[in-house]
N, C-alpha and C positions, 0 to 999 in steps of 0.2 A: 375369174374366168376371162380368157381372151378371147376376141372375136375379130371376123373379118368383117370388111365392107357389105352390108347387107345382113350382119347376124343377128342383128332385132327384128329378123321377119323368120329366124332363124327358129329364133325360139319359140314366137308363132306358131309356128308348124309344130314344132314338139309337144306343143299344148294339145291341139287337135289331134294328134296320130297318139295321144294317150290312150283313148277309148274307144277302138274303131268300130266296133259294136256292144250290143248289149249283154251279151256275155261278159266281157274283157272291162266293162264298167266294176265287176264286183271286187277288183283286184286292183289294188295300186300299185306304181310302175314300180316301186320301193321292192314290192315282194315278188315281182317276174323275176324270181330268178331259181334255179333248182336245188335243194339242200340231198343230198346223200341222197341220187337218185338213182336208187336199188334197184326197180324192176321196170320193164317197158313192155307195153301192149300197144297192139292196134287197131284201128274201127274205124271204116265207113270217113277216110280221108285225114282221119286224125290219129297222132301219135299220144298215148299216154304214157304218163312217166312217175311214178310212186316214190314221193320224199320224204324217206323214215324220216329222219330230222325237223321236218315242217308239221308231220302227219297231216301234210295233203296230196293230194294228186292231180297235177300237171297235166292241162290238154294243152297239144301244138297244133293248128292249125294248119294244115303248108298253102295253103291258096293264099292268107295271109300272114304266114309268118308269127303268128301273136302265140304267146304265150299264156293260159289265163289256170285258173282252179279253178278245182272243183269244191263246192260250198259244204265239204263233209264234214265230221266230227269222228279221224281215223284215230288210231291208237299204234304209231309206227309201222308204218305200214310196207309190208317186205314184197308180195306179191299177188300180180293181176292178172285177169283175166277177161274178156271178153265173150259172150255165145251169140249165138243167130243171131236174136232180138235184142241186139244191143243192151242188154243187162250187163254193166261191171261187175266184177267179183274183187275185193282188196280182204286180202289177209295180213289181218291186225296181228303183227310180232310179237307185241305187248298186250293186249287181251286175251290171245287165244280162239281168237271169233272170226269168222267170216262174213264181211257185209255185202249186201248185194244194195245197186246205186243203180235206177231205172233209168232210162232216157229222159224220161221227165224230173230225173234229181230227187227223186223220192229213195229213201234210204232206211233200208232197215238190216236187221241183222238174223243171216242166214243160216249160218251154224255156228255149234257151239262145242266147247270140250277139248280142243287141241293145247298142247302142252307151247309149241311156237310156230306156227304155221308160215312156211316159209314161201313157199312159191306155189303157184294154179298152174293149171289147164284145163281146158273145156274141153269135149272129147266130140263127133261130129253129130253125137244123138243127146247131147247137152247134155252129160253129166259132169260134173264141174270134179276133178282130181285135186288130192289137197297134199303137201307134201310137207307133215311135222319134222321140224330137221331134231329136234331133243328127243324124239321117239323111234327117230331112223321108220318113220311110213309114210305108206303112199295109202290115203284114201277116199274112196267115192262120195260124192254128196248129189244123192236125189233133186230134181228139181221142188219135191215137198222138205226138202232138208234134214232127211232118212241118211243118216251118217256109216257107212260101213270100210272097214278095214279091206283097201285091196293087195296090197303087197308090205310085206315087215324083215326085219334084218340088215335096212341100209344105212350106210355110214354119214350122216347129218347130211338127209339131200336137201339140195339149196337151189337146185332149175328144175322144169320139167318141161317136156316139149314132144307132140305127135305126130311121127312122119305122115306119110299118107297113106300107109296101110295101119294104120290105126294102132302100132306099137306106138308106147310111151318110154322114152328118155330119160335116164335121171342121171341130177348130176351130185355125186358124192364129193363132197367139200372135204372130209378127214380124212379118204384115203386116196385121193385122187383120180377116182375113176367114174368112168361111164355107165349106169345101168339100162339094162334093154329090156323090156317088160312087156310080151305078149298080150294080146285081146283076153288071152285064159288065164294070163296071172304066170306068167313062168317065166323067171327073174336070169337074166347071164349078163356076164359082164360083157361090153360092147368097147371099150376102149381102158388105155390104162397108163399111167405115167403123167397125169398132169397137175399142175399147181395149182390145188385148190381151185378145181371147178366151180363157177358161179352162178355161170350164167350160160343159156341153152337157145339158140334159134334155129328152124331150118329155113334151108334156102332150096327149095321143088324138095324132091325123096331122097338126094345124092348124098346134098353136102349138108353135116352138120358143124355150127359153129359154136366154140364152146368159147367161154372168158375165164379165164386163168389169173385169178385176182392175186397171186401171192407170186406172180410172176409177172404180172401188169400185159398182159398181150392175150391176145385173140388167136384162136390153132383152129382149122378145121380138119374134120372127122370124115373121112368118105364111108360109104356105105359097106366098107371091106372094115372097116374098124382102122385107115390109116393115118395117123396124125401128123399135122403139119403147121408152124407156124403163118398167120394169113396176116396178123396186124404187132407188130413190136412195140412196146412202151414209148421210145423214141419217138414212135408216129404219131403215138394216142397224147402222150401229154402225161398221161395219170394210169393208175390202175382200171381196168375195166369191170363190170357189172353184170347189171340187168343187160338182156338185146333181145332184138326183135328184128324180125326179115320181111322186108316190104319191099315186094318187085325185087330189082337189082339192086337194091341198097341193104346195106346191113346199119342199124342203129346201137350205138350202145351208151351207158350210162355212165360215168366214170367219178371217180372220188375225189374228184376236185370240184366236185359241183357240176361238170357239164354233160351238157349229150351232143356223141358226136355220131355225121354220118360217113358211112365207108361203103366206097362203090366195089366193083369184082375187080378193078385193077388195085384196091390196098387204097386210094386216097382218100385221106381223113379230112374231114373239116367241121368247124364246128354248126351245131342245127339252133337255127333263129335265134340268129346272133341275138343278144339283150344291151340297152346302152344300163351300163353300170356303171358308176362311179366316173360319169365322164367328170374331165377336166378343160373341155372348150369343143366349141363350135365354129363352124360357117356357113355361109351359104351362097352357092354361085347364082350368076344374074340368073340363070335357067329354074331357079329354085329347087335343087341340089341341096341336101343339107348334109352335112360332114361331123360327124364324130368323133371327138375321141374318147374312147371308153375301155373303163378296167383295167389302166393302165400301159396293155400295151398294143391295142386296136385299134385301126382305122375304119369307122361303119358309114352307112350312106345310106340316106333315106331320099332314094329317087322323089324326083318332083312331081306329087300328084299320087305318090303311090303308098300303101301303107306296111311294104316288106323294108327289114332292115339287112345290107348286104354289105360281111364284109368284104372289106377292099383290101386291109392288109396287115400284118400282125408281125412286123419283123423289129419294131421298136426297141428301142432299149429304156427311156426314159422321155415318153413323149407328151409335150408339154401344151401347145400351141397347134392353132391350123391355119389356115385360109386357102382359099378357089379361085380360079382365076376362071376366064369367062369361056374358056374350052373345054369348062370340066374337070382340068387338074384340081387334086388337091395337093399343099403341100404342107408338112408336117416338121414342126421344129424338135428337137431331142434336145433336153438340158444336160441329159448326162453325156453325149458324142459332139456336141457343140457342130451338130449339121442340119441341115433341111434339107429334106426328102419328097421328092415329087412323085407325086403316084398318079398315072392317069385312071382314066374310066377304067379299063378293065384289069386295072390291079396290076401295072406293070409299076415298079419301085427302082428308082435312081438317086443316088446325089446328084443334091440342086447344086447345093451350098455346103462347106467344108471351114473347119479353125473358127468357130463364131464365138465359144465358148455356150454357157447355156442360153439356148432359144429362148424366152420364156414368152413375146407376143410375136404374132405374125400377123400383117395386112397386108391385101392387094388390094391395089386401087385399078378404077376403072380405063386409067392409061397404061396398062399392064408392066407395073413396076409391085416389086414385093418388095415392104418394109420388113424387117426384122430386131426386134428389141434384144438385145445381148447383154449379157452377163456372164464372171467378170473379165474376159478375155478381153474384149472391146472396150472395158471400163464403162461399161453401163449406156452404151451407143443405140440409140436406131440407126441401123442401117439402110441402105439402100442395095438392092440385089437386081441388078439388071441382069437383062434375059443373056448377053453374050458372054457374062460370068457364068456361067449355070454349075463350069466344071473349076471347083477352086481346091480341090485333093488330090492332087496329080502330085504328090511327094513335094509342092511347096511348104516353106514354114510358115508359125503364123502370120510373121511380118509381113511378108509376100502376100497370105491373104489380104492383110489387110489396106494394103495398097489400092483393092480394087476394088473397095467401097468409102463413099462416101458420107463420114459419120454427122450424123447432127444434134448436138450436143444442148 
């Protein structure tokens, strides 16, 4: 691992921003991360997020950013639920069962008898809806856990979700469409033509948004039954999921392991960031800590604060960091042989051009930036002063390297 001037106080800090409270103790940083996060719920400031893959489930914090589990014993667990009194609801894919998870973490199992219970909803007099996608139904579960049959005949529903007048939503995954399902039980189709519906949220009574997994993007629904793409694969990264609609934000889950959010203008970005698989640090005199993580991330853990923000993801092969004392970071590529300066709010530049691979970077406190190269420079530290900054203006490499001084 490379480090800058200051990165042994670097790591310091990573130590202590492990476990910012005592929730977040029960989890190691190892496992902060999301495996096939199917379904999303919301409650009382926090985002939940249901990892068939892990059989756990995922709370996000947003005041700080953390990521932590919940201490269950799920069985693949497809979908969630929330009601009033903050009671979870997770339907177990693989058992058949529905467990309810108190605020105080006590856990026991709710219902029973469903063949794959795919997706919940609470309804606003707490009876919890349960949608078997191998049985094609929708049905009710008592608050005593009195199971009954409310609607039958749907094509593997796989969302479910309640406007505000108190119809229920379904989403059929084999044939691709919508179903609308009255307070009295009477079933019509509400939309039609889409790729493997997944996934269901509303945003007020208007707009429904639906996740089209076999088409990887997000369409919304207007209340006329009019469909329209809101988010394209290009933007998402991955296929989309579970979602969930909080305020003006849409959330969704995606099969590459992450959850992203999307505002009402379409912009995606990823939700608390995680350092995964960094490969270097630094930290500026401000105490700044700088990340690289998951190969092609740029994260920053402000000084003094416990949220992780990226700063910038446009990498191709990023190896190296270092800070200089205004904040910058800047960021070595071994596969583009450049370094890249990104200041505080995520603006990204060529520093540096022709180095071959970055593999260490320092700044030192008279504000010069070293640079270790490889094998363009034949294995140089370099020296990169600030009036080079611009060295890919169509020069060769020789030209670069003219305007460093190697020491060998």
């Amino acid at each position: 691992m490379r480090h800058a001037h200051g990165s042994i106080g670097a790591f310091a800090a990573l130590a202590c921003l492990a476990a910012p409270s005592a929730w977040a103790q029960r989890v190691s940083p190892a496992t902060q991360d999301f495996q096939n996060p199917i379904a999303l719920a919301y409650y009382d400031g926090r985002l939940l997020v249901a990892n068939s893959l892990s059989d756990s489930v995922s709370k996000v914090t947003f005041a700080g950013h953390w990521i932590t589990r919940e201490p269950a014993k799920l069985h693949s667990p497809q979908g969630l639920a929330v009601d009033q009194s903050g009671n979870l609801y997770v339907a177990n894919g693989a058992g058949g069962t529905i467990d309810r998870i108190t605020p105080a973490g006590v856990q026991t199992v709710f219902a029973t008898g469903f063949t794959r219970p795919q997706a919940l909803a609470v309804s606003d007099n707490g009876t919890l809806y349960v949608a078997d996608q191998m049985k094609g139904t929708i049905s009710t579960v008592s608050q005593t856990g009195t199971v009954a049959i409310f609607a039958h005949g749907l094509a593997m529903p796989s969302a479910l979700a309640f406007d505000g007048f108190g119809n229920l939503f379904v989403a059929n995954a084999y044939n691709g469409t919508i179903s609308k399902i009255t307070t009295a039980g009477k079933v019509t189709t509400f939309a039609t033509g889409l790729a493997q519906p997944y996934g269901l949220a509303f945003a007020g009574s208007d707009t429904l948004y639906v996740s089209e997994i076999a088409a990887g993007r997000i369409s919304q629904i207007t209340s006329k039954g009019k469909v329209s793409v809101f988010a394209q694969n290009s933007a998402l990264g991955a296929a989309p999921q579970g979602l969930v609609s909080v305020g003006n934000t849409l959330y969704a889950g995606l099969t590459n392991n992450t959850v992203v959010s999307i505002t009402k203008a379409g912009k995606v970005a990823p939700l608390a960031p995680l350092i995964n698989a960094a490969t270097a640090v630094a930290q500026d005199p401000a105490g700044d800590v700088f990340i690289l993580s998951g190969g092609h991330s740029l994260l920053e853990i402000p000084a003094g604060a416990t949220r992780v923000v990226v700063l910038a993801t446009n990498f191709t092969a990023p190896i190296s960091v270092a800070a200089d004392s205004a904040g910058n970071a800047y960021v070595g590529d071994q596969s583009t042989g450049t370094v890249t300066k990104v200041t505080p709010s995520g603006t990204e530049t060529v520093f540096a051009a022709g180095l071959g691979a970055v593999l260490g970077l320092a700044y030192d406190p008279n504000g010069t930036l070293f640079a270790a190269t490889s094998p363009n420079l034949a294995n140089a530290v370099c020296v990169v002063q600030r009036e080079h900054a611009n060295l890919s203006g169509g020069g060769s490499i020789g030209e670069s390297l003219r305007r460093y001084r190697a020491i060998r």
